[in-house]
N, C-alpha and C positions, 0 to 999 in steps of 0.2 A: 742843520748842524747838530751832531750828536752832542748831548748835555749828559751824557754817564762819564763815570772813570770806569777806563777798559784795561785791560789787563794785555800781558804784549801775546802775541802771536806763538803759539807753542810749538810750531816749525818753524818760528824765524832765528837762523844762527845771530850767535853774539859775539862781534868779537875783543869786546872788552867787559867778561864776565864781573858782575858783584863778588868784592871777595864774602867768603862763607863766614867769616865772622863778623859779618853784619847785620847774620839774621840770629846772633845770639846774644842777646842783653848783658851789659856790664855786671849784674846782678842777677844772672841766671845759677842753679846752683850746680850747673854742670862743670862749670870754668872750676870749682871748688876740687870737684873729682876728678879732673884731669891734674890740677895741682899736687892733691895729696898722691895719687897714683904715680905723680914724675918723679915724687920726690922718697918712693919707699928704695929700700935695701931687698927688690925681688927675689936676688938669690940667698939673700941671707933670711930672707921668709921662707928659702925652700919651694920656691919655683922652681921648675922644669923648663927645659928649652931655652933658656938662658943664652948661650954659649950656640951659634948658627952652625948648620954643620958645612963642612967644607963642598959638599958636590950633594945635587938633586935640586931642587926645588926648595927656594928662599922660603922660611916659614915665620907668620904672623908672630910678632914679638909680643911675649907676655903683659909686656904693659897695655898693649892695645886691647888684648883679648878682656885684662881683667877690668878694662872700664867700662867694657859693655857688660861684664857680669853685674859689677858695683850699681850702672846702670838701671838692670833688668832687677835687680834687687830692690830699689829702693821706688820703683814703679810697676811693684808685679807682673813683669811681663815671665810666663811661668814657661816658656817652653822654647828647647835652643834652635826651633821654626820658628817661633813668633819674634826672635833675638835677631835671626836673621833676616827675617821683612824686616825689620824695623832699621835695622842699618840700612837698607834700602830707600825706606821713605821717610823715615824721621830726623828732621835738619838738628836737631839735639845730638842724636846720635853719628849722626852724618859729621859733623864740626867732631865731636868728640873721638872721632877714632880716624878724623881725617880721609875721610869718603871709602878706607875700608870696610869692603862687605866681606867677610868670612861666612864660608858654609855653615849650616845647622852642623854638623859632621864635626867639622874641626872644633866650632864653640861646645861643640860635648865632649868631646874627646878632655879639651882643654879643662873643663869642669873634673873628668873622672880623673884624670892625672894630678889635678891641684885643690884637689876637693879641702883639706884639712887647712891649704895656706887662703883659698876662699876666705872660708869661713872667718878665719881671724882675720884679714882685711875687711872683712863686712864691718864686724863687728867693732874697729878700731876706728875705721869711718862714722860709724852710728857713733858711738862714745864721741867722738872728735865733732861733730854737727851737733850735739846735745852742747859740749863745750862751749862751743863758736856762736851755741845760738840758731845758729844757719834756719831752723824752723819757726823761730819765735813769730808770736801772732799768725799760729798755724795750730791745722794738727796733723799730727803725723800718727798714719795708719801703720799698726804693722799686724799680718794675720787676721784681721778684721775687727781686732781693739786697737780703739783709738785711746790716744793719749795727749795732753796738753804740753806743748815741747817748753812750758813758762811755770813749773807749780811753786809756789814759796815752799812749802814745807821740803820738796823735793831737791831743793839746793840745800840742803842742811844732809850730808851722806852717813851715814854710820857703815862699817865693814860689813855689816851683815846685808844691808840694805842695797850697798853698792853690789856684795855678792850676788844677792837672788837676782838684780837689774842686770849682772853678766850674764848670768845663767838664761835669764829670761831672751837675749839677743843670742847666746846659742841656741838655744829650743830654734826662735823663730829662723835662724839663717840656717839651722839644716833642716829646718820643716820645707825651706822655699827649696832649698836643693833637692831634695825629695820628691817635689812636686815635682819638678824640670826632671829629674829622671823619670819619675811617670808618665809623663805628659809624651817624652822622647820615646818610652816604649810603645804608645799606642799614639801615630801621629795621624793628625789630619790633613793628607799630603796635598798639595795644590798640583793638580796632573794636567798633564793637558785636555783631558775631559773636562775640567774644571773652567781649564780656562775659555775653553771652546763655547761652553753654557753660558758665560760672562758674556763672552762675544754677542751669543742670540739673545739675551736680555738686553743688551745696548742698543743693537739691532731691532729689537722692539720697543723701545723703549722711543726709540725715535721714527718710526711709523707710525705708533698712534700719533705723536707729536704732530707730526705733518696732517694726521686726523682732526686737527683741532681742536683735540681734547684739552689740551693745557694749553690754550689760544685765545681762554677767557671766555668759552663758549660756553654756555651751560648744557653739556647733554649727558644724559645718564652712562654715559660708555662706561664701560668695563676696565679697571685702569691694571697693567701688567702688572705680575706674581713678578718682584724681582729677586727676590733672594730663594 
């Protein structure tokens, strides 16, 4: 009798799937950015694409798009490729935009069109989780300074003080958009050559296996280059 916990069968159909919001905690801080995001005034932000158009092909509604920017913001994911794997495989993302994957294409497009109303949703989120707390007993990275989301002297604001802390969350939200458009002009594209080499790493990966290299054997073999 096998004595592991095994995991189920990843061909086996299901046909009473786990709903997807069960793999997201009551206290995860995504459920937060879906809320704030349901709850803005999009087109009086000055969003684009508001308004569906009558004939061609149904397009991603703004709210969707802009919560995986908010997202990708606040987890440096720096490129509108790496935005798009990650709708793919990351059940945060997956639960948050409701198993939409939009192309790399359309998440830039939607960036270069809404670049200014971005910004200031970035920034009114950050303010609004400083408020809320939302980090407390954390710290929160932004641009590669960290900062204490808990400081005493820092709840006490002066105008000037609250100014440079605005200005400083603009700096950082169009340093990230910056980057996402660099990153988009020179991309690291996953081609089918790519994936073809994946393939023969797996492929070898599991012939030495059957070699008995990772069998608990001890022999000096040569263990495969995977990446």
């Amino acid at each position: 009798m096998k004595r592991f916990i095994e995991g189920e069968d990843r061909s086996q159909s299901t046909l009473f799937p786990e709903h997807l919001d069960d793999y997201i905690a009551e206290d995860n801080p995504v459920r937060v950015i879906d809320v704030f995001v349901d709850e803005l005034d999009l087109k009086g932000l000055g969003f684009e694409g508001m308004q569906p158009e009558v004939t061609g092909r149904p397009a991603y509604h703004p709210a969707s798009l802009l919560k995986i920017y908010i997202y990708g913001y606040l987890n440096r994911i720096q490129s509108s490729r790496r935005l798009e794997r990650e709708t793919q495989r990351n059940v945060e993302l997956i639960w948050l935009t409701g198993g939409l994957m939009p192309d790399f294409k359309t998440i830039a497009d939607f960036r270069r069109d809404n670049g200014k109303a971005i910004r200031r949703v970035c920034r009114e989120f950050i303010v609004l989780c400083r408020e809320l707390k939302l980090f407390s007993e954390a710290i929160v990275a932004i641009d590669g300074s960290k900062f204490k989301a808990v400081n005493n002297r820092d709840k006490n604001f002066t105008d000037r003080k609250l100014k440079a802390r605005m200005q400083q969350l603009e700096e950082s939200i169009a340093r990230y958009l910056t980057e996402l458009d660099r990153a988009d002009r020179e991309p690291a594209l996953v081609t089918e050559a790519r994936v073809e080499h994946i393939k023969k790493k797996v492929a070898t990966v599991k012939a030495i296996a059957r070699q008995s290299t990772w069998q608990g054997e001890h022999h000096n073999h040569a263990r495969p280059e995977c990446y």
